[in-house]
N, CA, C and O of each residue as an XYZ file, in Angstrom:
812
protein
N      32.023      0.432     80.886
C      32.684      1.247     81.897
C      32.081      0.924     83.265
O      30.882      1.064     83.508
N      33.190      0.387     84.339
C      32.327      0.366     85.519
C      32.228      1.271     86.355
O      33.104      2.135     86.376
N      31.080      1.325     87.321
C      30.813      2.597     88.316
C      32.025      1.930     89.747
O      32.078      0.755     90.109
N      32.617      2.750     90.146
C      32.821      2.962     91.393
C      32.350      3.364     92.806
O      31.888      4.402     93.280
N      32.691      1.948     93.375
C      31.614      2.395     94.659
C      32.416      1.718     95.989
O      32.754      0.581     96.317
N      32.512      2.961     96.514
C      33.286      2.610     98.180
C      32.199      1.871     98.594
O      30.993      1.988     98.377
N      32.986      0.927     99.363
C      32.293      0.376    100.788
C      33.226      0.927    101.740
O      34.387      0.964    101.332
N      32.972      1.458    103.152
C      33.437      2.487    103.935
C      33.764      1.483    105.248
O      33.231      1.713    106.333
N      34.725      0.302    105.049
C      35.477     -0.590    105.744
C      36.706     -1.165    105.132
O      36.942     -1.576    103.995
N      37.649     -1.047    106.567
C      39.435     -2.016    106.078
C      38.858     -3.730    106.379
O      39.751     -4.495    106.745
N      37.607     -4.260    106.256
C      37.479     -5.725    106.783
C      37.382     -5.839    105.337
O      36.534     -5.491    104.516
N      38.346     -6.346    105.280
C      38.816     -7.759    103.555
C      37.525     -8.421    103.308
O      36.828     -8.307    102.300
N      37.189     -9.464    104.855
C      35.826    -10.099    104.357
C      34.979     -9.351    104.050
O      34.630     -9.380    102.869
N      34.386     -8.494    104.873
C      33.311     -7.436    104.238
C      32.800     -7.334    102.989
O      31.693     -7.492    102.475
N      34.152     -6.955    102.544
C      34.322     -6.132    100.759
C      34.235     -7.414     99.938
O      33.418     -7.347     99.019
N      34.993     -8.744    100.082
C      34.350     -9.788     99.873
C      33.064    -10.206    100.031
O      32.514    -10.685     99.040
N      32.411    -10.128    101.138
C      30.875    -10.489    100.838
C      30.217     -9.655     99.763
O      29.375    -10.111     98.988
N      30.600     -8.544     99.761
C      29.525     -7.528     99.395
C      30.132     -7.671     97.433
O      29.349     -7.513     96.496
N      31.336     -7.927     97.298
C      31.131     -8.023     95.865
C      30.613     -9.118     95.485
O      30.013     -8.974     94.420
N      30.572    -10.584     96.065
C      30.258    -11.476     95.755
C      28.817    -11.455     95.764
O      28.237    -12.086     94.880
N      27.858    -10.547     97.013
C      26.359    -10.353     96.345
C      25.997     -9.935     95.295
O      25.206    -10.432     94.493
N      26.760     -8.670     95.240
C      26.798     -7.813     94.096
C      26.756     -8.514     92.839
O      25.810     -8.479     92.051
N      27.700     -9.073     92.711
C      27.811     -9.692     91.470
C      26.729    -10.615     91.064
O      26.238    -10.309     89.977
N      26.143    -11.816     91.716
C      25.239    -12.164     91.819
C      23.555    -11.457     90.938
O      22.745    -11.648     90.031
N      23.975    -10.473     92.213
C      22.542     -9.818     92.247
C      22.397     -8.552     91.066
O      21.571     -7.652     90.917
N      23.235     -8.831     90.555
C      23.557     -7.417     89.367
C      24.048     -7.931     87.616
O      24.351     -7.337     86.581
N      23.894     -9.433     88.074
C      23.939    -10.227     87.064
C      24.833     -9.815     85.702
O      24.446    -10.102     84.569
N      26.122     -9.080     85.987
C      27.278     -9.001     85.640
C      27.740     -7.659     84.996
O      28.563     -7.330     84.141
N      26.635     -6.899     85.972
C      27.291     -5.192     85.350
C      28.062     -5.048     86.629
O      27.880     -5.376     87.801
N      29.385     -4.169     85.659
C      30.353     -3.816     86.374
C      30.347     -2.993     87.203
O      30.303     -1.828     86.807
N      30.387     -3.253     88.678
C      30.627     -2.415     89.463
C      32.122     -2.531     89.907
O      32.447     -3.718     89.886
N      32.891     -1.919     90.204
C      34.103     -1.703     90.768
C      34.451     -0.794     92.659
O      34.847      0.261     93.154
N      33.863     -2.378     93.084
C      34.093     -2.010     94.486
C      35.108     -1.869     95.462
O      35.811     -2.842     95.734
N      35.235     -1.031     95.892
C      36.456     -0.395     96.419
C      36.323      0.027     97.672
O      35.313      0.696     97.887
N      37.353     -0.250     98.942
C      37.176     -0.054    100.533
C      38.231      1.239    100.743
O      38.726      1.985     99.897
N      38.379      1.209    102.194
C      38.725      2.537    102.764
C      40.115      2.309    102.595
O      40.690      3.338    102.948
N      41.063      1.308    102.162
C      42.064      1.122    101.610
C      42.777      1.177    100.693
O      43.985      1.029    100.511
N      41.620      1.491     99.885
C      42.195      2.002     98.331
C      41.862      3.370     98.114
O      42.287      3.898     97.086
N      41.135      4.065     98.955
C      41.018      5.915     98.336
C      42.055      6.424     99.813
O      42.343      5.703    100.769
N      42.399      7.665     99.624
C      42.972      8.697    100.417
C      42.597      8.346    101.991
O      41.530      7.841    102.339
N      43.570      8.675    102.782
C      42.822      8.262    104.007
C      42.360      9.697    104.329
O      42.780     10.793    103.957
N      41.136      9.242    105.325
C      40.528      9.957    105.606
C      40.237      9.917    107.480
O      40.523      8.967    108.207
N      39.672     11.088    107.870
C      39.287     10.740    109.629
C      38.472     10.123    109.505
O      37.707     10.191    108.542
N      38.345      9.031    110.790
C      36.798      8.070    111.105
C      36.027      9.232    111.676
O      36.469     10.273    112.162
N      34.359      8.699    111.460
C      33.977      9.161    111.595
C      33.240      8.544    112.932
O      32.679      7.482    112.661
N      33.086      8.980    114.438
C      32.714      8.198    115.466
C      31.636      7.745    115.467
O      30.727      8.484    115.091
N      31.367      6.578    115.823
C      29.841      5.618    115.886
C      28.744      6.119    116.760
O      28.151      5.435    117.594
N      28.511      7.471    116.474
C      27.322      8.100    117.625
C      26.044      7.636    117.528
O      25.163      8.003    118.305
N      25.909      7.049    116.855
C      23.990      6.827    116.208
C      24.121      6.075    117.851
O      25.110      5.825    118.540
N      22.563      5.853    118.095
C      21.739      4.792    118.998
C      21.178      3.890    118.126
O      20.500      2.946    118.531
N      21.419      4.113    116.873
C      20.831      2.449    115.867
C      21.729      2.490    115.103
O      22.428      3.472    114.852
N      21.825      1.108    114.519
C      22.359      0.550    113.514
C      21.824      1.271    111.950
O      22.658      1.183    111.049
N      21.000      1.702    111.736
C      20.816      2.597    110.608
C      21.068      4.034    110.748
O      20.915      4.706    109.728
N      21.434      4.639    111.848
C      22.194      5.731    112.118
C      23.747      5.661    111.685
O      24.343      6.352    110.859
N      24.230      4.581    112.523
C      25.922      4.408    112.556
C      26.041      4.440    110.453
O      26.711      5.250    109.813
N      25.109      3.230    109.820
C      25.548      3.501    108.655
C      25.506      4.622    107.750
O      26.370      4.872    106.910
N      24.263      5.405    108.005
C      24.014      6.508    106.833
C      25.476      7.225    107.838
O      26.612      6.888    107.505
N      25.342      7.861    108.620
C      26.951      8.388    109.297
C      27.983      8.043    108.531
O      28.409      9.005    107.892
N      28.832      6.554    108.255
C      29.892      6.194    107.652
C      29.770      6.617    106.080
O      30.723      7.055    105.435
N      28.449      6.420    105.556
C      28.261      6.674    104.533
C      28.080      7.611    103.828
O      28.116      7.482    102.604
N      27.796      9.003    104.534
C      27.945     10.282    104.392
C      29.899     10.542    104.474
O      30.749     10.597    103.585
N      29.934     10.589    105.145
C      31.938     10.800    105.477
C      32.121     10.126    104.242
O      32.625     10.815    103.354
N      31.818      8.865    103.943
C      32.497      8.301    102.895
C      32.299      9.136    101.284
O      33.043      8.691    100.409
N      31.520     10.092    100.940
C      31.014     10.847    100.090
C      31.723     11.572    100.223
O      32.592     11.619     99.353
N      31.796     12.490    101.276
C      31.968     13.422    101.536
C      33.579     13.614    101.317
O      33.902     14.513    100.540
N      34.553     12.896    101.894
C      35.855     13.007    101.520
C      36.285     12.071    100.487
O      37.463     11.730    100.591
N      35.536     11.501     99.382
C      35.867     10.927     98.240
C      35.410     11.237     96.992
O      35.986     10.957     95.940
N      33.984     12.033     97.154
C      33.126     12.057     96.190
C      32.768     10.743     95.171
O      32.401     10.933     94.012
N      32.931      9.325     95.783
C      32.153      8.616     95.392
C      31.123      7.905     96.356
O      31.179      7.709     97.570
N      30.223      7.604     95.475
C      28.750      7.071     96.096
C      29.548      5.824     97.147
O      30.380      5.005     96.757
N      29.163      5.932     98.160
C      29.271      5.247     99.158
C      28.117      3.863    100.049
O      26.965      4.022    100.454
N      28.758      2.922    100.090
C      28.330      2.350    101.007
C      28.726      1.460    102.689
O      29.700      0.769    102.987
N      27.643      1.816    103.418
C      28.541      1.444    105.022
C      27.403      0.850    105.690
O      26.322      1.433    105.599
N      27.463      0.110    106.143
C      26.379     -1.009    106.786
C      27.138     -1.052    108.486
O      28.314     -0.996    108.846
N      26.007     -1.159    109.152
C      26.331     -1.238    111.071
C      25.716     -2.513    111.412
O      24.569     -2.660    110.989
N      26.224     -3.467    112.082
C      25.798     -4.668    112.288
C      26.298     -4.952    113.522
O      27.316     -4.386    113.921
N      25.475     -6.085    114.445
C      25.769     -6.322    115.402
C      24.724     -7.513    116.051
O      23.746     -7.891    115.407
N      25.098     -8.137    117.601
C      24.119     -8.941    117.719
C      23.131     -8.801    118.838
O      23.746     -8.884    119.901
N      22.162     -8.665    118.981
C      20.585     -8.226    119.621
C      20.712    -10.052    120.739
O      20.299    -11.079    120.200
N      21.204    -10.097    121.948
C      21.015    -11.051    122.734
C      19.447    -11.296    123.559
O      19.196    -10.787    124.651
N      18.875    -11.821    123.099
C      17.396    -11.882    123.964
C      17.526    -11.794    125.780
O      16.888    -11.132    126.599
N      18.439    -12.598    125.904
C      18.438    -12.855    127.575
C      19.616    -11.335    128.107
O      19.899    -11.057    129.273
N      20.194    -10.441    126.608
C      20.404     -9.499    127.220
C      19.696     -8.248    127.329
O      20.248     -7.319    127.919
N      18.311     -8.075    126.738
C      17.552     -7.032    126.481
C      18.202     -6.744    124.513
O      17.729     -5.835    123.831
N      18.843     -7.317    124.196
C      18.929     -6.534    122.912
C      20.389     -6.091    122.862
O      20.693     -5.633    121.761
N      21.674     -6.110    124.042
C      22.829     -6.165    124.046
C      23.233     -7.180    123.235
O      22.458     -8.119    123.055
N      24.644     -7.165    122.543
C      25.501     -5.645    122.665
C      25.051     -4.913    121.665
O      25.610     -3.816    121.674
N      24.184     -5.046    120.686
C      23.595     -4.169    120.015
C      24.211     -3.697    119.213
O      24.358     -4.449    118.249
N      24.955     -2.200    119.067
C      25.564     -1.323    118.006
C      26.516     -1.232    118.745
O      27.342     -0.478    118.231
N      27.101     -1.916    120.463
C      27.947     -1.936    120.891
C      29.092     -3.265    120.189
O      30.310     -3.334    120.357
N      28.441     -3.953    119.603
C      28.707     -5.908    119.408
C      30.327     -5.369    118.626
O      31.054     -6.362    118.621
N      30.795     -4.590    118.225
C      32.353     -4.525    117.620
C      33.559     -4.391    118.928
O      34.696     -4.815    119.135
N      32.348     -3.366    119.778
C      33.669     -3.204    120.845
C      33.345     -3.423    122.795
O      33.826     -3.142    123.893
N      32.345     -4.027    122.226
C      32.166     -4.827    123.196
C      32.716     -4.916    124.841
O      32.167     -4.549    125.881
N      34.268     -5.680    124.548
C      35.120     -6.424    125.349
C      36.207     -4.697    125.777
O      37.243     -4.592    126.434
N      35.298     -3.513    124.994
C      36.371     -2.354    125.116
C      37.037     -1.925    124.093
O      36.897     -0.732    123.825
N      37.874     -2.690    123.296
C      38.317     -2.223    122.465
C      37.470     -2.893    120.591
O      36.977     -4.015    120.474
N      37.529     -2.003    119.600
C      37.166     -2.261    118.702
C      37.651     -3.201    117.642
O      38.759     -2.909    117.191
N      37.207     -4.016    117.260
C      37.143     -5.056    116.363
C      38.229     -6.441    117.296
O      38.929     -7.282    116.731
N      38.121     -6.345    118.156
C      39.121     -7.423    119.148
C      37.858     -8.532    119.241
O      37.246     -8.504    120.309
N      37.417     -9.472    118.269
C      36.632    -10.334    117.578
C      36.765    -11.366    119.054
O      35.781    -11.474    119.785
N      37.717    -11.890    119.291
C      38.020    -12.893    120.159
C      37.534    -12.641    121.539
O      36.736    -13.313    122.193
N      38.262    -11.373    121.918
C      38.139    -10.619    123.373
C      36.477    -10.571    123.306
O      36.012    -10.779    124.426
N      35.767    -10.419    122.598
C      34.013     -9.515    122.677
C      33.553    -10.950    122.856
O      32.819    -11.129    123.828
N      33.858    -12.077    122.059
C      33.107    -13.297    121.838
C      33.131    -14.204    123.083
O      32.198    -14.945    123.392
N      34.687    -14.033    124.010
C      34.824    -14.788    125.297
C      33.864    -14.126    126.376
O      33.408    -14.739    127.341
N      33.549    -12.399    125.995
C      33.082    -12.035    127.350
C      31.295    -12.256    126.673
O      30.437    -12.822    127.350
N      31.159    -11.985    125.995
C      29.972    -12.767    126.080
C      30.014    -14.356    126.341
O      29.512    -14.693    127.413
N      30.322    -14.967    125.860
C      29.865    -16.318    126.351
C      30.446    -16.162    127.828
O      30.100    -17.254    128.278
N      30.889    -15.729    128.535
C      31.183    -15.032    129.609
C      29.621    -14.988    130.668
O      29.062    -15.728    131.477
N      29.442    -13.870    130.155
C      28.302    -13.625    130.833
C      26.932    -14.104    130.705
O      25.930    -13.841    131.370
N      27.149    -15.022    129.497
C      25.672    -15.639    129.702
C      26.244    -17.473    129.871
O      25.776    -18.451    129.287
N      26.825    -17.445    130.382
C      27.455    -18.762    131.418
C      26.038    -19.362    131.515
O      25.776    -20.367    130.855
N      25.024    -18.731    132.388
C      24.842    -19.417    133.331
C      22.742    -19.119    132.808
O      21.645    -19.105    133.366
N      23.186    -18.987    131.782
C      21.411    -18.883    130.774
C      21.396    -19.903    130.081
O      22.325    -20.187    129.326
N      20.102    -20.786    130.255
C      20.203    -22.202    130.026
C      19.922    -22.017    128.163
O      19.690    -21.058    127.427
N      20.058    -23.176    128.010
C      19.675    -23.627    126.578
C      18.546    -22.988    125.803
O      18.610    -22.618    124.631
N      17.392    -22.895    126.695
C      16.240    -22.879    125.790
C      15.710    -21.098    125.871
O      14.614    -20.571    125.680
N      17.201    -20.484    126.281
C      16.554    -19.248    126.489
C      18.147    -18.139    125.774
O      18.382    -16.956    126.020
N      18.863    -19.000    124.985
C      19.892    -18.370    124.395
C      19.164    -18.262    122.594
O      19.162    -19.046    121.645
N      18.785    -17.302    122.747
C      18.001    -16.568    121.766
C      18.849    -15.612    121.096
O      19.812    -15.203    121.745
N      18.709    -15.250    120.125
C      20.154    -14.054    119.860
C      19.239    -13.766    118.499
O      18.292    -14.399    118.033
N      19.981    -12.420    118.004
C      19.501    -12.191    115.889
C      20.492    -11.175    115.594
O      20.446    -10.039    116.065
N      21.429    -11.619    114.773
C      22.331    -10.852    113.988
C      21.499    -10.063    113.196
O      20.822    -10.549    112.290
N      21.507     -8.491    113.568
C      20.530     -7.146    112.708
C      21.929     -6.230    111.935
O      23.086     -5.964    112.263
N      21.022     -5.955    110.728
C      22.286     -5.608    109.663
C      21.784     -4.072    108.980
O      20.971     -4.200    108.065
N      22.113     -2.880    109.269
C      21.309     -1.744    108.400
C      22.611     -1.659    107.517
O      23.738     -1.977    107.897
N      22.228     -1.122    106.134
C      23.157     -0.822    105.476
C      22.106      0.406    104.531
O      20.937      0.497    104.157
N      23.661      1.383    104.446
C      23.079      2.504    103.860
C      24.185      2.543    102.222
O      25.275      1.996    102.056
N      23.472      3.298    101.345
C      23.931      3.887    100.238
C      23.547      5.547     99.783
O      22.535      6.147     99.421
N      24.996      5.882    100.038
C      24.349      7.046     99.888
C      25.510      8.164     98.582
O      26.733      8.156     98.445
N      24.472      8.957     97.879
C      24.756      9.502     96.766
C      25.957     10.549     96.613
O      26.235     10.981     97.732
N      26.675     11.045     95.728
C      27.215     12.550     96.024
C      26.220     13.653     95.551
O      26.566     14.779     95.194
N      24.810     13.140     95.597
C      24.131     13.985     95.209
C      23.106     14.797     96.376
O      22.361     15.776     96.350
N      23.450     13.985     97.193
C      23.052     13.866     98.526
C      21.816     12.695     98.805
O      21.099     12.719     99.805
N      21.761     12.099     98.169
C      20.186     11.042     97.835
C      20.775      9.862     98.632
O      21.889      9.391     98.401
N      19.720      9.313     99.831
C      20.335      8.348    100.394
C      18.680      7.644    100.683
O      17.510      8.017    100.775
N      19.904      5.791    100.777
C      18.775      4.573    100.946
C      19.315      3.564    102.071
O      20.423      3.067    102.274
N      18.185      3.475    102.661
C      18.578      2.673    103.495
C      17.380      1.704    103.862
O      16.165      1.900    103.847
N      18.386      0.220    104.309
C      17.596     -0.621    104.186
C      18.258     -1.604    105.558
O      19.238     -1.163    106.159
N      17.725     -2.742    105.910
C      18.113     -3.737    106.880
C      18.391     -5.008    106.604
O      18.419     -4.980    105.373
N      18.592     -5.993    106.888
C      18.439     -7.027    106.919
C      18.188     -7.930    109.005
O      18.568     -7.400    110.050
N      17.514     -9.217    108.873
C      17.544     -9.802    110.004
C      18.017    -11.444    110.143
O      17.456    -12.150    109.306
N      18.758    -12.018    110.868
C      18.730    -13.126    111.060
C      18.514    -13.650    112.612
O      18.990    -13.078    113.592
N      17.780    -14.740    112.646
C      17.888    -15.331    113.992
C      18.146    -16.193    114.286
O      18.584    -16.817    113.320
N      18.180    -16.998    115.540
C      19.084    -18.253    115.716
C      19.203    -17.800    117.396
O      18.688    -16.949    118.121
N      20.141    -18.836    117.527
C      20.287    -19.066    118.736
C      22.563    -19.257    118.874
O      23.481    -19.468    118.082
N      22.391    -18.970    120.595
C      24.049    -19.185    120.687
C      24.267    -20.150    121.000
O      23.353    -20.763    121.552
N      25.303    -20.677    120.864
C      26.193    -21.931    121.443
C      26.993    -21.473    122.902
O      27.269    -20.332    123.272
N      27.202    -22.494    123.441
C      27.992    -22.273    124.574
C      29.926    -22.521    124.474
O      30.756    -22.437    125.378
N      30.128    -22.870    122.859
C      31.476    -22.472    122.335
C      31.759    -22.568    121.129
O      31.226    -23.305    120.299
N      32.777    -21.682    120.954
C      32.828    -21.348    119.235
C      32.856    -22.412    118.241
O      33.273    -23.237    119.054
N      32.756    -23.137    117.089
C      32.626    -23.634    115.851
C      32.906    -23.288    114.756
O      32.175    -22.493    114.166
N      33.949    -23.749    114.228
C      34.201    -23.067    112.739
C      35.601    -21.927    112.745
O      36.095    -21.332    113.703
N      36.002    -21.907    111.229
C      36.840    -21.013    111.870
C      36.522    -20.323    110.082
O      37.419    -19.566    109.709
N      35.595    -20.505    109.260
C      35.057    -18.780    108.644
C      34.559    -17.920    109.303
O      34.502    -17.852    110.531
N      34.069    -17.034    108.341
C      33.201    -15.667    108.818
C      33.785    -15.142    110.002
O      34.624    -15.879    110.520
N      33.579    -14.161    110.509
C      34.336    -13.339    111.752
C      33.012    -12.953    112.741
O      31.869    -13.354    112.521
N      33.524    -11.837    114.207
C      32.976    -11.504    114.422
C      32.077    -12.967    115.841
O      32.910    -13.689    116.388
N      31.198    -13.107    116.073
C      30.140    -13.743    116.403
C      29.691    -14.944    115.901
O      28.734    -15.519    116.419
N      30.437    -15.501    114.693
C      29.920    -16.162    113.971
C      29.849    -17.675    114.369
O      29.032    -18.559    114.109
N      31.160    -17.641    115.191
C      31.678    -19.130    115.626
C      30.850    -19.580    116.652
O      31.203    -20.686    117.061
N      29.467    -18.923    117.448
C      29.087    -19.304    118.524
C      27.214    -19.040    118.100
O      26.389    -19.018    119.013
N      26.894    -18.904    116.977
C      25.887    -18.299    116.045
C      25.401    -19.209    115.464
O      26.090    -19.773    114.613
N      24.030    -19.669    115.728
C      23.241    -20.978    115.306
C      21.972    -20.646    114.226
O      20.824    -20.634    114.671
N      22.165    -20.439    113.124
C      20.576    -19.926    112.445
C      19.402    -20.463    113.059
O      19.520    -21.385    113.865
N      18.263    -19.985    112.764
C      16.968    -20.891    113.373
C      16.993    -21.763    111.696
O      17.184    -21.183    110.627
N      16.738    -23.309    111.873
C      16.798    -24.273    110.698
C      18.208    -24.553    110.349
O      18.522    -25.420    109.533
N      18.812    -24.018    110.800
C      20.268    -24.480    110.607
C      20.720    -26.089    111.903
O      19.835    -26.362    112.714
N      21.867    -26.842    111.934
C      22.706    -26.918    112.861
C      24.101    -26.417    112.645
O      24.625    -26.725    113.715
N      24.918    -25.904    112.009
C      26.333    -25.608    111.844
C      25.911    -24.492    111.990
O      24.823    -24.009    111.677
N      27.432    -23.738    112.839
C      27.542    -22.241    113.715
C      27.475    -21.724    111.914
O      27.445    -22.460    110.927
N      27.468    -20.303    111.975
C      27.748    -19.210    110.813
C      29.401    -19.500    110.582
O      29.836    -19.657    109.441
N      29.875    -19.530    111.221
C      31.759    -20.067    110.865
C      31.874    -21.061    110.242
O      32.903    -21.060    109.567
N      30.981    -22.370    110.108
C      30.782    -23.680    109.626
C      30.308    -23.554    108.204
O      30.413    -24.341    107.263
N      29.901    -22.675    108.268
C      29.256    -22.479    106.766
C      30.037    -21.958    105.501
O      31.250    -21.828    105.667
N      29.684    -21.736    104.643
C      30.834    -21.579    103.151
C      30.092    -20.523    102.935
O      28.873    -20.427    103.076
N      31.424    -19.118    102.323
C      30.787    -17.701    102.198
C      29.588    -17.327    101.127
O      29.130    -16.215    100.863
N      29.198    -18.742    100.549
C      27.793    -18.566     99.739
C      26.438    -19.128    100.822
O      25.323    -18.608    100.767
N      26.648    -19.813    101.397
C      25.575    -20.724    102.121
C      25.648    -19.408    103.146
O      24.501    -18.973    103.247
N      26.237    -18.908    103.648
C      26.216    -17.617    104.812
C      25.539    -16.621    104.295
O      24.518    -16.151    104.798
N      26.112    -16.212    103.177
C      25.414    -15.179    102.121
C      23.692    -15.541    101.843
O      22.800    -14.696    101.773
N      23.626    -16.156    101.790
C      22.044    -16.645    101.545
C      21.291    -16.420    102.694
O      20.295    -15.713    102.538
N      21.577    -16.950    104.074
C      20.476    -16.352    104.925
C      21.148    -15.476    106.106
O      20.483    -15.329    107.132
N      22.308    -14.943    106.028
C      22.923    -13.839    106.864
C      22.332    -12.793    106.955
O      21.609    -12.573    105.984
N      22.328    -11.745    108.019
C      21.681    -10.384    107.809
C      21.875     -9.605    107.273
O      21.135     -8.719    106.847
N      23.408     -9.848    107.134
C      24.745     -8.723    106.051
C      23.935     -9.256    104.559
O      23.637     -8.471    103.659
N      23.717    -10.444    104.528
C      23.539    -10.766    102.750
C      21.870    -10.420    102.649
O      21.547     -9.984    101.544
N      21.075    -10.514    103.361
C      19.895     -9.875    103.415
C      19.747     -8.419    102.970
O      19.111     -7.886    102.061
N      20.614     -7.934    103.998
C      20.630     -6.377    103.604
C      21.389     -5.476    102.366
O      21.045     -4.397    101.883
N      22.774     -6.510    101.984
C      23.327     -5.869    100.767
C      22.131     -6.957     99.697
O      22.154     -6.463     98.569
N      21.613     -7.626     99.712
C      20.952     -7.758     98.598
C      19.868     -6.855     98.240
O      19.754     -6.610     97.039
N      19.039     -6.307     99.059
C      18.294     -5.348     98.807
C      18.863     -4.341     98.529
O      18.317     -3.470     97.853
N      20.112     -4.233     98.998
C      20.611     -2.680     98.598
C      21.631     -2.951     97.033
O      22.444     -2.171     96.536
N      21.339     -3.919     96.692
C      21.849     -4.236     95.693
C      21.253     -4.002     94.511
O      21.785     -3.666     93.453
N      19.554     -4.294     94.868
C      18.625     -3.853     93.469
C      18.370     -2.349     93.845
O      17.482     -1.769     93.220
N      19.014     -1.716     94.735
C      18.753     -0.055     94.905
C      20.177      0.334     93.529
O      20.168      1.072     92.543
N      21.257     -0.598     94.134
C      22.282     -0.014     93.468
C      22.189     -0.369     91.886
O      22.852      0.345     91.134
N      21.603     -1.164     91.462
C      21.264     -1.928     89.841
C      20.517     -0.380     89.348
O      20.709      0.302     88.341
N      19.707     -0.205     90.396
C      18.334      1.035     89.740
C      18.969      2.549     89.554
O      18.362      3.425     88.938
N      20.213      2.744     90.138
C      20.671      4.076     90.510
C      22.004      4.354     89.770
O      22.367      5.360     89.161
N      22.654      3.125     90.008
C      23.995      3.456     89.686
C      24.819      2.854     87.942
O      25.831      3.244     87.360
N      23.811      1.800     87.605
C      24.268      0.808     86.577
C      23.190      0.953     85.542
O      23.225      0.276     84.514
C-alpha cells in the first residue's frame, strides 16, 4: 500500500524531480506523490517568510491543513554575490510578476551587465519542509554554487538554470540531464535529505 504525499506545487518539473529522488533514495517503497493539481483546490497561501525555510514550512502547513495529507513544499531561489544575496526568496517574481521564468532571467542579466567575470558569483539555496497532519514538522536545506553566465544555455530545467554555472562544472544547469542536475542541485540536495526523513516517518 502506498503512502500519499502532496508536494504543494502546479510545476510538472518539480513533482518530477522530487519523485525521481524519491524513488532513488527510498529504494522502491511506494510513495504516491501527488501536487496541488490533483487534490481540491485550495487558497495560496502568501510568501511572507524573510527565508526560504519560512516560505516552505508556510506552504507546507496550508498543504495539511486543507488536505489532511502529509505535505511537502520547498522555497528556492538564487543568492547573487555582487547582489548582497538578491533576489533571494524574491528569485520567482523577481521581474514583478510570479513564475514569468524569462522576464526575471533578462532583468537580471540586466542588471549585472556590467559585473565583470571574476566577480559573478551566485548559489542556488533550497529549504524544503515536510510536514505531518500530526503537526510534526522537518526541515532541512540544500546549497549549490557556481557562478553566472552572461547568456542563457540549454533549454532543460527552468527558472535560472540557463545562465547557472556549478563550481566544477562547465555546462549551464539547463545543459544538464534531470539525473546529472539531481545529483549536485540544491533542490536534489535538499529533497534527498528530506527523503531519508520521509523513508523514517512515512514508509
Amino acid at each position: 500500500m502506498s503512502t500519499r504525499l502532496l508536494l504543494a506545487t502546479r510545476n510538472g518539473k518539480k513533482l518530477a524531480e522530487l519523485q525521481r529522488i524519491l524513488d532513488a533514495a527510498l529504494g522502491g517503497h511506494a510513495v504516491e506523490l501527488v501536487g496541488l493539481a490533483d487534490v481540491p483546490d485550495y487558497p495560496q497561501v502568501p510568501e511572507t517568510g524573510l527565508t526560504f525555510g519560512e516560505n516552505a514550512l508556510l506552504k507546507a502547513r496550508e498543504g495539511v491543513k486543507h488536505t489532511g495529507l502529509p505535505t511537502v513544499a520547498d522555497d528556492s531561489g538564487l543568492a547573487v554575490d555582487a547582489m548582497n544575496g538578491m533576489p533571494g526568496v524574491f528569485s520567482a517574481r523577481w521581474a514583478g510578476r510570479h513564475g514569468d521564468d524569462r522576464a526575471n532571467l533578462e532583468l537580471l542579466l540586466a542588471q549585472l551587465a556590467d559585473v565583470p567575470d571574476e566577480h559573478r558569483g551566485a548559489a542556488f539555496v533550497c529549504a524544503a519542509a515536510l510536514v505531518l497532519p500530526g503537526g510534526k514538522e522537518h526541515l532541512v536545506d540544500g546549497r549549490q554554487t557556481g557562478r553566472l553566465l552572461r547568456s542563457p544555455r540549454g533549454d532543460r530545467g527552468f527558472g535560472y538554470d540557463p545562465i547557472f554555472v556549478a563550481d566544477g562544472e562547465v555546462r549551464s544547469n539547463a545543459e544538464l540531464t534531470g539525473e546529472e542536475k539531481d545529483a549536485i542541485s540544491h533542490r536534489g540536495k535538499a529533497f534527498r535529505a528530506l527523503a531519508q526523513v520521509i523513508a523514517r516517518t512515512l514508509v
